[in-house]
PDB file of N, CA, C and O in Angstrom:
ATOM      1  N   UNK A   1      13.652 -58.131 -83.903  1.00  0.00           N
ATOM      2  CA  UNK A   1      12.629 -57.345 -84.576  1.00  0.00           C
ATOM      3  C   UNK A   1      12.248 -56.168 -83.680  1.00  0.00           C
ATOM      4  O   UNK A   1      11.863 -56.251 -82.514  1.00  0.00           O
ATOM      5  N   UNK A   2      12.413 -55.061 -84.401  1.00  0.00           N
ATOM      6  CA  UNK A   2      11.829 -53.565 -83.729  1.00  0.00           C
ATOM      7  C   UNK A   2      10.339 -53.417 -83.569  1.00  0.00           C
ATOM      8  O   UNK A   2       9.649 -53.586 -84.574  1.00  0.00           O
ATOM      9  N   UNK A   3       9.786 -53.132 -82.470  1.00  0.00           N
ATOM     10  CA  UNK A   3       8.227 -52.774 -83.109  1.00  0.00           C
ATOM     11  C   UNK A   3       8.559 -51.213 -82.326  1.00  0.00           C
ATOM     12  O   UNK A   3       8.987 -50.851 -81.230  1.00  0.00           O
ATOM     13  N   UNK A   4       8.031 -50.483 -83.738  1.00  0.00           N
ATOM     14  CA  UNK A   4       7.837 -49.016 -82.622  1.00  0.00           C
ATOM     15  C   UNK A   4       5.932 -48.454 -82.539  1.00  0.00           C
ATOM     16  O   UNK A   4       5.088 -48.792 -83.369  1.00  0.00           O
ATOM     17  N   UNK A   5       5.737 -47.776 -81.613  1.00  0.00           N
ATOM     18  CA  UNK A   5       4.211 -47.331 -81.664  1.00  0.00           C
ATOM     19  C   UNK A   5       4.466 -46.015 -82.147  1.00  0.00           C
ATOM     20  O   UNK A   5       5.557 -45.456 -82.035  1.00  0.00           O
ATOM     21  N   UNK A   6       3.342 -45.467 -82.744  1.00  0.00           N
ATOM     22  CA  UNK A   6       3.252 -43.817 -82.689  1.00  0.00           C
ATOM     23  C   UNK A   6       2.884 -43.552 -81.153  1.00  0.00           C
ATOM     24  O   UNK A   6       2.274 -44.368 -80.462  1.00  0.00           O
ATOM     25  N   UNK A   7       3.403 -42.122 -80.646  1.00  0.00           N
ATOM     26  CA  UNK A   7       3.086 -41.596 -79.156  1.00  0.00           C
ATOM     27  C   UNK A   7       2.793 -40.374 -79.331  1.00  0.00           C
ATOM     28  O   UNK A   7       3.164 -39.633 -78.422  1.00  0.00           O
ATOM     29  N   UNK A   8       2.088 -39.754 -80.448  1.00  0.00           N
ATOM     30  CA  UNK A   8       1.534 -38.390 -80.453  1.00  0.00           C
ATOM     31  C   UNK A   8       1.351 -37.761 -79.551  1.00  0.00           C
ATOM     32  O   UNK A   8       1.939 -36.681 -79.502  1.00  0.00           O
ATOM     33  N   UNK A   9       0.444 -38.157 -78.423  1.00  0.00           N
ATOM     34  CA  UNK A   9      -0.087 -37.246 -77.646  1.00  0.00           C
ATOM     35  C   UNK A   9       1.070 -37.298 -76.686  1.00  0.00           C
ATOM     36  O   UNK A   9       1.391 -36.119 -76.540  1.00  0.00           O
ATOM     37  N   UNK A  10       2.037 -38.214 -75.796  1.00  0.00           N
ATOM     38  CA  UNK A  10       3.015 -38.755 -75.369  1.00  0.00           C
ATOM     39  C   UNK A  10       3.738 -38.048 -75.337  1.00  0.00           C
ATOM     40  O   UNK A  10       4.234 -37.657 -74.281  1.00  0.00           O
ATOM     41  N   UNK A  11       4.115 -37.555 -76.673  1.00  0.00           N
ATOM     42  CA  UNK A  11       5.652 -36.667 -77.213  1.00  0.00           C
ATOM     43  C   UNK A  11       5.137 -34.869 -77.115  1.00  0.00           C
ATOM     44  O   UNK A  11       5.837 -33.877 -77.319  1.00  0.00           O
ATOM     45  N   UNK A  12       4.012 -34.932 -76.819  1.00  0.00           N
ATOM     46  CA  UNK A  12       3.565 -33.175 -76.495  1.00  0.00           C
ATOM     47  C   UNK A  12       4.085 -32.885 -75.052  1.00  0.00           C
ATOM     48  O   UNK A  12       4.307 -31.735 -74.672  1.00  0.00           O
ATOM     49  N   UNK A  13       4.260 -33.942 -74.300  1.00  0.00           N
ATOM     50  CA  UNK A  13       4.061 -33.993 -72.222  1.00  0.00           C
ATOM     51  C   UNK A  13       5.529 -33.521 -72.417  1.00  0.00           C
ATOM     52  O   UNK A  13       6.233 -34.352 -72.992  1.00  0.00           O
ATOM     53  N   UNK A  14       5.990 -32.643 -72.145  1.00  0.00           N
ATOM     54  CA  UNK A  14       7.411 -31.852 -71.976  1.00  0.00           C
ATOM     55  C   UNK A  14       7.544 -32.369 -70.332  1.00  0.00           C
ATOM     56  O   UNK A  14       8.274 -33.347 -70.170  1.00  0.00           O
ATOM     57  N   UNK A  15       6.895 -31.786 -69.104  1.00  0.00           N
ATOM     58  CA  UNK A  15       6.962 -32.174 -68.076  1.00  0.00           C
ATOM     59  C   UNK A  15       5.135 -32.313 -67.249  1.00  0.00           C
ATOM     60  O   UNK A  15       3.957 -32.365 -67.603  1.00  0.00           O
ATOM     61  N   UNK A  16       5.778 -32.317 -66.282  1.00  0.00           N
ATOM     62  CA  UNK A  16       4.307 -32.888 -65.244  1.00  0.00           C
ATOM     63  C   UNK A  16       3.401 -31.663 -65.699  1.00  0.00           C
ATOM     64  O   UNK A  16       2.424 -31.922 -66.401  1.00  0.00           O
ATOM     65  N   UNK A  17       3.609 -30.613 -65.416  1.00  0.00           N
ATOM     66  CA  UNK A  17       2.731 -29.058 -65.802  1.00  0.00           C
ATOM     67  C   UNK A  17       2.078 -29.500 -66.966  1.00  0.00           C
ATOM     68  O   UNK A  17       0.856 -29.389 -67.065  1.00  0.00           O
ATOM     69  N   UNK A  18       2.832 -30.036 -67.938  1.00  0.00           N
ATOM     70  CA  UNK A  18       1.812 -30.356 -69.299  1.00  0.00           C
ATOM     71  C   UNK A  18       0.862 -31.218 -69.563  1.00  0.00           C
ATOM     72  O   UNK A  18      -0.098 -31.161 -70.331  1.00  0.00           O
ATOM     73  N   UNK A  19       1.656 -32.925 -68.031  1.00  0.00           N
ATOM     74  CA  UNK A  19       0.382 -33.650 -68.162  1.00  0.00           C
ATOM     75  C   UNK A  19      -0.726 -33.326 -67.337  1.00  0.00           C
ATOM     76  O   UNK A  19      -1.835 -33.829 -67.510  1.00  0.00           O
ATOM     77  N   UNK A  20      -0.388 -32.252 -66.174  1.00  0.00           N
ATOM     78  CA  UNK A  20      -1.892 -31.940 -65.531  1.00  0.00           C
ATOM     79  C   UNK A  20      -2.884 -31.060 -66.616  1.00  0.00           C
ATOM     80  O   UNK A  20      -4.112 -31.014 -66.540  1.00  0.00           O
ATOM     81  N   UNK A  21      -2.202 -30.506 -67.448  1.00  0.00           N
ATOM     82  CA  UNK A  21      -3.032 -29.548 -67.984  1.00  0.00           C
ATOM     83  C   UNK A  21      -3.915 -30.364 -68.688  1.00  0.00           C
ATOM     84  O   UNK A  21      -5.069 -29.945 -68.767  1.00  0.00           O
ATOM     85  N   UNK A  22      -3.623 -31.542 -69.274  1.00  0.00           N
ATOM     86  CA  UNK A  22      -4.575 -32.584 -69.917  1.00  0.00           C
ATOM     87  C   UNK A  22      -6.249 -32.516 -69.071  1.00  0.00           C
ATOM     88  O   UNK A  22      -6.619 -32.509 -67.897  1.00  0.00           O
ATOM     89  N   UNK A  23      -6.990 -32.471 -70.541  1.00  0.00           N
ATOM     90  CA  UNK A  23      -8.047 -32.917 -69.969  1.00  0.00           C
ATOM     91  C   UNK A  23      -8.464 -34.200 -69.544  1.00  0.00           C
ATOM     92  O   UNK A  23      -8.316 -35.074 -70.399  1.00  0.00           O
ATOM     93  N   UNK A  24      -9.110 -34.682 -68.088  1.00  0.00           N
ATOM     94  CA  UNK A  24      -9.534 -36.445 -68.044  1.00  0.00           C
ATOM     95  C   UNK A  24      -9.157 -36.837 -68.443  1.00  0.00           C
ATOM     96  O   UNK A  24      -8.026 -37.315 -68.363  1.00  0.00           O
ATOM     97  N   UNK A  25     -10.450 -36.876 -69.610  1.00  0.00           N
ATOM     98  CA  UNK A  25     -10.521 -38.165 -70.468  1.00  0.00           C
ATOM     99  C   UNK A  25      -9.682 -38.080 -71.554  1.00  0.00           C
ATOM    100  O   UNK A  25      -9.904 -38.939 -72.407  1.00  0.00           O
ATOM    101  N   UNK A  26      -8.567 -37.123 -71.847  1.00  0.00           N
ATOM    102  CA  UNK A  26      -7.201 -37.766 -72.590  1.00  0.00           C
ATOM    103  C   UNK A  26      -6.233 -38.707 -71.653  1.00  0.00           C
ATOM    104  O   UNK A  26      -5.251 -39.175 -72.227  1.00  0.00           O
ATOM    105  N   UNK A  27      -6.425 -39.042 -70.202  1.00  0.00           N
ATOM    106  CA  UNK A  27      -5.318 -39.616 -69.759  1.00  0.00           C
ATOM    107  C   UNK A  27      -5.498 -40.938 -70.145  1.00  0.00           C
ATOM    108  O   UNK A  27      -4.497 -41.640 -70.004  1.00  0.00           O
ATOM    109  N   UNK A  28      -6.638 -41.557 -70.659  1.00  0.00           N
ATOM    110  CA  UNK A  28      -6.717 -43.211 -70.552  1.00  0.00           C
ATOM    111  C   UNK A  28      -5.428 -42.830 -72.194  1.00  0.00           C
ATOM    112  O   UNK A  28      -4.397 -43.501 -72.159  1.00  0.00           O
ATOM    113  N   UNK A  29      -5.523 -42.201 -72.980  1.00  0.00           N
ATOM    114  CA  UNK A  29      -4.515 -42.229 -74.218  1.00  0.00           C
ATOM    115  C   UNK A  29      -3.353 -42.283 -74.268  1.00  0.00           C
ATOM    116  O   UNK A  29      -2.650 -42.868 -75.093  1.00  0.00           O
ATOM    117  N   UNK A  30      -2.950 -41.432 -73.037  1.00  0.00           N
ATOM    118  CA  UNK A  30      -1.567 -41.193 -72.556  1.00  0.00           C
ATOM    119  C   UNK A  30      -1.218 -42.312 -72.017  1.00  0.00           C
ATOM    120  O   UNK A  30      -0.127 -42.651 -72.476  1.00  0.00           O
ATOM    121  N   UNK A  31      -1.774 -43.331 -70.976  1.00  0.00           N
ATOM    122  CA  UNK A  31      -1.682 -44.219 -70.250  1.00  0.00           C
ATOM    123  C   UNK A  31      -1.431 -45.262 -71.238  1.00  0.00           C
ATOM    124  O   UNK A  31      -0.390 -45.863 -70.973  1.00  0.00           O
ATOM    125  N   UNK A  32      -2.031 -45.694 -72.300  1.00  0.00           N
ATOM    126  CA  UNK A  32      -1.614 -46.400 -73.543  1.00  0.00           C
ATOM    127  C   UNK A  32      -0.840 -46.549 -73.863  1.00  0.00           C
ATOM    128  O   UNK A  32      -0.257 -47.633 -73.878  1.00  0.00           O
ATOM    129  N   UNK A  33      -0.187 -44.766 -74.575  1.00  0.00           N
ATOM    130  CA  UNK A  33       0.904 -44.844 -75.297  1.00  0.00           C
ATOM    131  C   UNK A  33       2.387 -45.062 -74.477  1.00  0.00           C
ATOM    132  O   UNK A  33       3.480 -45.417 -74.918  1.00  0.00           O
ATOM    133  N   UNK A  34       1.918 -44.666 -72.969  1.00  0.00           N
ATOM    134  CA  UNK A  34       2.763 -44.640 -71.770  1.00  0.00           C
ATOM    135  C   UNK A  34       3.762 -46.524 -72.067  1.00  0.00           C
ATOM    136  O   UNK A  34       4.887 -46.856 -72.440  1.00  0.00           O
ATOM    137  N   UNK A  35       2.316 -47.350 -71.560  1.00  0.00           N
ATOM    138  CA  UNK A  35       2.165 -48.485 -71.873  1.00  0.00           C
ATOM    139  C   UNK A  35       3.015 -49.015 -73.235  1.00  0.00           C
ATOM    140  O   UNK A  35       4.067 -49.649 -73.309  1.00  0.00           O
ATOM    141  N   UNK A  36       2.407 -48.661 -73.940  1.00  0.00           N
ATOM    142  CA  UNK A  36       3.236 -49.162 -75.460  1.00  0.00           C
ATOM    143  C   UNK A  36       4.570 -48.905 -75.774  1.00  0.00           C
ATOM    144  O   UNK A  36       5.218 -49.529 -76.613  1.00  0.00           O
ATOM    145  N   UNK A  37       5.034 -47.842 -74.989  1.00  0.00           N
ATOM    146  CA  UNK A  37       6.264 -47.268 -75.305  1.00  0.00           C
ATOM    147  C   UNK A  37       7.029 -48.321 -74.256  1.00  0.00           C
ATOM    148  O   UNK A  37       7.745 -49.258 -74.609  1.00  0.00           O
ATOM    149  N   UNK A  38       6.766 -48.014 -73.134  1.00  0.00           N
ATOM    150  CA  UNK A  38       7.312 -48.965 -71.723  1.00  0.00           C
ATOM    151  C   UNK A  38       7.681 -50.420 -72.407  1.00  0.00           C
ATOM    152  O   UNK A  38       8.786 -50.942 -72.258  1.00  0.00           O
ATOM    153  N   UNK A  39       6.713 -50.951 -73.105  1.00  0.00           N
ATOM    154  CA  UNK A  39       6.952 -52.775 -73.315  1.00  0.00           C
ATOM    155  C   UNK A  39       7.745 -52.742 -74.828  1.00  0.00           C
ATOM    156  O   UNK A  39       8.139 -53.835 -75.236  1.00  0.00           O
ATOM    157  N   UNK A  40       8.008 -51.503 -75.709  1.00  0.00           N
ATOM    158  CA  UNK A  40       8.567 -51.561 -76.632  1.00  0.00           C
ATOM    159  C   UNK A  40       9.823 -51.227 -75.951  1.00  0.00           C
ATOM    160  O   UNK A  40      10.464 -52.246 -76.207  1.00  0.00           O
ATOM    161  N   UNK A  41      10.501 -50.588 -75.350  1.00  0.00           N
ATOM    162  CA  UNK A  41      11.453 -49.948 -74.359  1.00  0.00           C
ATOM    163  C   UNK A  41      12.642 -51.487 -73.587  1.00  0.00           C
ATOM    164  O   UNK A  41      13.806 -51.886 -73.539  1.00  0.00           O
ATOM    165  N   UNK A  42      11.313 -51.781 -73.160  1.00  0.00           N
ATOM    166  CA  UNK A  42      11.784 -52.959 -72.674  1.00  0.00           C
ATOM    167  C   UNK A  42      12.071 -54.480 -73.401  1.00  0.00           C
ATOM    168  O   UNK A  42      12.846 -55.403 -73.150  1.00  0.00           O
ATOM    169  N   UNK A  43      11.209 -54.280 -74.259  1.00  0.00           N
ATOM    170  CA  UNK A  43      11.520 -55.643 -75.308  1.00  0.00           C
ATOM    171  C   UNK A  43      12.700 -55.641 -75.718  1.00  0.00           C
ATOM    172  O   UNK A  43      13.338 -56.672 -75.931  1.00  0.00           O
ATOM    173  N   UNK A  44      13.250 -54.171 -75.920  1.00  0.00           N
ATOM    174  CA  UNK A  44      14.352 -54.334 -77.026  1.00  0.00           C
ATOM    175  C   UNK A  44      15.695 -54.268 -76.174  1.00  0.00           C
ATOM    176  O   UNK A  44      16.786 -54.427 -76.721  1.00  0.00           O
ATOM    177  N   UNK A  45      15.574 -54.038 -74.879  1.00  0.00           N
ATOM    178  CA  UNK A  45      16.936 -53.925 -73.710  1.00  0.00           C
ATOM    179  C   UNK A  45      16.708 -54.813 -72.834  1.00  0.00           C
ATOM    180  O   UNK A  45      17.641 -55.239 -72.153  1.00  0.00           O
ATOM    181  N   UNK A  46      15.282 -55.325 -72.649  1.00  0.00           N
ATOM    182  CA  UNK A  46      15.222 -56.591 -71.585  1.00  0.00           C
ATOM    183  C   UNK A  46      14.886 -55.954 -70.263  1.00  0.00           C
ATOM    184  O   UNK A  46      15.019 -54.740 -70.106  1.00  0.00           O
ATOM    185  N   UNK A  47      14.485 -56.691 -69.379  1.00  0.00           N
ATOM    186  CA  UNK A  47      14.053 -56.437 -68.067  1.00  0.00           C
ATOM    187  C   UNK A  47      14.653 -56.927 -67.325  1.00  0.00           C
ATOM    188  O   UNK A  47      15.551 -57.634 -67.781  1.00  0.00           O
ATOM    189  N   UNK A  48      14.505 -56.838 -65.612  1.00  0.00           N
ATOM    190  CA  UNK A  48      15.409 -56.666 -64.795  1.00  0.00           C
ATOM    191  C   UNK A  48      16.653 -57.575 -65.138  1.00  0.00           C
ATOM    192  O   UNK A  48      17.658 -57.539 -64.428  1.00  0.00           O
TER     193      UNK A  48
END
């Protein structure tokens, strides 16, 4: 079974320049979707 998340804000970060430009308090969002993507990423290829 696939689970995918939406990563809106995630899929704007081209490189580092784009995530400093973030304000604060958008990083706890990013850190989320960071998160959600990472354990969906990994569910579906497995870990070490």
């Amino acid at each position: 079974m696939t689970i995918s998340f939406e990563t809106p804000l995630l899929d704007t970060i081209a490189d580092p320049l784009a995530l400093r430009r973030l304000p604060p308090e958008r990083l706890r969002e990013v850190a989320d979707e960071l998160r959600a993507e990472t354990i969906s990423a990994v569910g579906q290829t497995g870990g070490h």
